[in-house]
N, C-alpha and C positions, 0 to 999 in steps of 0.2 A: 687589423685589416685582413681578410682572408684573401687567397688565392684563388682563382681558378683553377679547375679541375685541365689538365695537358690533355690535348687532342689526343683522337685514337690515330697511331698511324696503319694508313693500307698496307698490308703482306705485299712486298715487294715479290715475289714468287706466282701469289695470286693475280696481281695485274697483269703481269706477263701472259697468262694462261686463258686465262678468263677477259671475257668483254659483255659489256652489257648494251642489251639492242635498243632500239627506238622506244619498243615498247613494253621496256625495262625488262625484259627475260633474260637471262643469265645463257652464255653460250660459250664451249668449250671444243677442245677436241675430242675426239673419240676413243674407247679406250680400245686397245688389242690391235692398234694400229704401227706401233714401232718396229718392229722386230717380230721375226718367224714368219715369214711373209711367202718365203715358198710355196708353204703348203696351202694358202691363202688365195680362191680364187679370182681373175682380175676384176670378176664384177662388184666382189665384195672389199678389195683394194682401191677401188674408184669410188666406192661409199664412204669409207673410211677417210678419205680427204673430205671431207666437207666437214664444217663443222656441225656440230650438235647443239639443241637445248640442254641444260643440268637438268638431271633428274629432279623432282620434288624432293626426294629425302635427304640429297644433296645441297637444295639452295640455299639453304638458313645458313649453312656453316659456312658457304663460298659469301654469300650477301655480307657475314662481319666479319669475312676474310679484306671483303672487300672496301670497308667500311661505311655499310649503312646502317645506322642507327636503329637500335629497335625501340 
């Protein structure tokens, strides 16, 4: 009798981070947002809260971070 093959589990790190929208695009925070924020001015500080789409050359990797199938 053979086995089934064990589910992939999701990166617990990656759910946290990552969320995916309605119409399934991958969205994150922004990066250069944490820290050094002095020199950072507040229009570009108020951008920085929202979040962002993943880049393209980013999604593949977050996608089976996330655990979707390819």
């Amino acid at each position: 009798m053979s086995r089934p093959m064990p589910k992939m589990k999701t990166h617990s790190g990656a759910k946290k981070r990552f969320k995916r929208t309605a119409g399934g695009k991958l969205r994150g925070r922004r990066a250069y947002s944490s820290h050094i924020l002095e020199k950072k001015s507040p229009k570009r500080k108020r951008r920085m809260k929202r979040p962002v789409a993943i880049a393209a050359p980013d999604r593949g990797r977050v996608d089976e971070l996330l655990g979707k199938g390819r």
